[in-house]
N, C-alpha and C positions, 0 to 999 in steps of 0.2 A: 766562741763556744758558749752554747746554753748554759742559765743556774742549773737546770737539771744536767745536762751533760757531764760538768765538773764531776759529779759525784760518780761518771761509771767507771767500772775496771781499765787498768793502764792496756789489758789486751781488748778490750772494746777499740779498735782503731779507729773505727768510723761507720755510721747510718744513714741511710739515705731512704726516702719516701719517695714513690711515685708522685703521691699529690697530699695538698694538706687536708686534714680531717676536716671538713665542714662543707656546708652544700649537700648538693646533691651525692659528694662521693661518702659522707654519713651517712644521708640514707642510703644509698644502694646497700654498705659496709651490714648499718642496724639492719636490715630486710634479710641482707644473706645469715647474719646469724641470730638473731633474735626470733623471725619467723620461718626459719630452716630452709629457706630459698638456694639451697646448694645448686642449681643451676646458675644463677646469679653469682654465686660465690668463684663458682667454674669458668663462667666469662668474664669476670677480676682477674682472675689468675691466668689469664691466659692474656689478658693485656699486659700484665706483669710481665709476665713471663719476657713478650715480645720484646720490650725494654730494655731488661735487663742486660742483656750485654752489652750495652752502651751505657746504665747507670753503673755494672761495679768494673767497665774496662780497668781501672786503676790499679786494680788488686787482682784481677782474673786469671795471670798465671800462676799465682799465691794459692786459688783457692782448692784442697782437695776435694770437700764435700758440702752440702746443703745440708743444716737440719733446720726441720722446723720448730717454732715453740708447741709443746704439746696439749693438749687438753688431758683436763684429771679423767679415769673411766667414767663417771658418774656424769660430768659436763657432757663428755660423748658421747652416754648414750641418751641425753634431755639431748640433743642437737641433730645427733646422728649421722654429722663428719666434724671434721677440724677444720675450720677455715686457715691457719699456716700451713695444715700438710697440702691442700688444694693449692694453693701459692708457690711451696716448693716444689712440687711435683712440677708446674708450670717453668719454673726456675730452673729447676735441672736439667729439662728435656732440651731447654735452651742455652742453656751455658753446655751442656754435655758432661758435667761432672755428678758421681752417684748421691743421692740420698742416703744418710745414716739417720733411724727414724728413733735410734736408742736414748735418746732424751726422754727423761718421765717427769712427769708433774707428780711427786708423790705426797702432796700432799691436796685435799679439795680443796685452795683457797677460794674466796668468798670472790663475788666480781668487785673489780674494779673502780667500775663506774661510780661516779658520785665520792669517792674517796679523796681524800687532801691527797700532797705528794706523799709526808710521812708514813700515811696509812698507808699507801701503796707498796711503797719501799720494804714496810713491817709484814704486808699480807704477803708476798712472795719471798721474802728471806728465808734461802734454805728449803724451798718449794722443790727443786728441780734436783735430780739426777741424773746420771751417764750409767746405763748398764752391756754397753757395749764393747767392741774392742777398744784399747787405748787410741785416742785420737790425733793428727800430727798436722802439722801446718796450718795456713788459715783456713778458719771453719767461716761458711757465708750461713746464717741463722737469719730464718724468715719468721715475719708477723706481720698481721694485718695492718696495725696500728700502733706506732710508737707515741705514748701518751709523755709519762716523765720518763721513761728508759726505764723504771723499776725491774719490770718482766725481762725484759733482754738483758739488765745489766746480770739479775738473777741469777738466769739461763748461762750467760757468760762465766758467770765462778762456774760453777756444772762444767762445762766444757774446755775450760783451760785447767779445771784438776782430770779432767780425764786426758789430757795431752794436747790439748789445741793449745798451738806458738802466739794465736790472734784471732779473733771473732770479727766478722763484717756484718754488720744487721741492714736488710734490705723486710721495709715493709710496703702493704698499700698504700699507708698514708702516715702522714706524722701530724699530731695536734700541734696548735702552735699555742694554745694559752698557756701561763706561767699560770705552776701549782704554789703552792703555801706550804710552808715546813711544819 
C-alpha cells in the first residue's frame, strides 16, 4: 500500500488505473480537459471503457452502480463536459450496470494541480454530496486521475453516508510521484 493510500476510507477497497499519468497519456489527459477536446476525452473513455471488465473482474458481481466524480457547475460550464462522466458512461455501457449521476461537488474547489498532498486533502474535505436515492452495495466511482486519492477518498465519505457497503475507484490514470504532507 501507498503513503497516500493509507490515509483513504476503510470502504475504499481498492483503485486501479488504466495507465500511469505521465507521457503521452498526460497530454492526451491535459488537451481533453484543459483545451476542451471532448472528442479526445470520448476516445479515453471508450478505451476505458473496453478494459474495464477485465480491470474490476474482482469486484463485478459486487458492483450495483457507476458514479462519477463530478464537476462544481461553474468548472462545467468553463469546460462544457465532465471528463468522469464521459468515462462512466464508457464504463457502464460495458460492465452493463446503471449510472447514478447524484454525486455533487458542492462546493467550487480550487484545482488541484500544483498543490502538496495536504492542500489537497484540505481543498476537497466535505466537497461532495449524495442527493439521490440511498445507495447499497459496492459503488464503482470513476475519475480520470488518481493523484493522492484526496478526491476519491472525499467522494467516498459522500457515498458510504449515503449507503454504499464499498467504493471501487477505476480511473484513466494514476500518478505515481509521492506527495509531501
Amino acid at each position: 500500500m501507498c503513503v497516500d493510500c493509507a490515509d483513504w476510507p476503510a470502504a475504499l477497497i481498492a483503485a486501479r488505473a488504466l495507465y500511469v499519468y505521465r507521457g503521452p497519456v498526460r497530454a492526451a489527459l491535459h488537451r481533453a480537459k484543459y483545451r476542451g477536446e471532448r472528442r479526445r476525452m470520448e476516445e479515453l473513455a471508450s478505451e476505458l471503457g473496453r478494459v474495464s471488465p477485465e480491470i474490476v473482474a474482482p469486484w463485478r458481481c459486487e458492483l450495483t452502480c457507476v458514479v462519477p466524480i463530478p464537476l462544481h457547475p461553474l468548472r462545467w460550464r468553463e469546460r462544457g463536459f465532465n471528463q468522469s462522466a464521459l468515462l462512466a458512461k464508457a464504463v457502464a455501457g460495458q460492465l452493463d450496470i446503471p449510472i447514478h449521476d447524484r454525486l455533487e461537488r458542492i462546493r467550487d474547489t480550487a484545482s488541484q494541480v500544483g498543490r502538496t498532498r495536504s492542500q489537497r486533502w484540505t481543498n476537497v474535505a466535505g466537497a461532495f454530496v449524495w442527493s439521490g436515492s440511498p445507495l447499497q452495495g459496492t459503488v464503482l466511482l470513476i475519475d480520470d486521475t488518481i493523484t493522492t486519492g484526496a478526491t476519491v477518498a472525499a467522494a467516498t465519505t459522500a457515498l458510504v453516508q449515503a449507503g454504499a457497503s464499498a467504493v471501487v475507484v477505476l480511473a484513466f490514470a494514476r500518478a505515481t510521484e509521492q506527495f509531501q504532507a
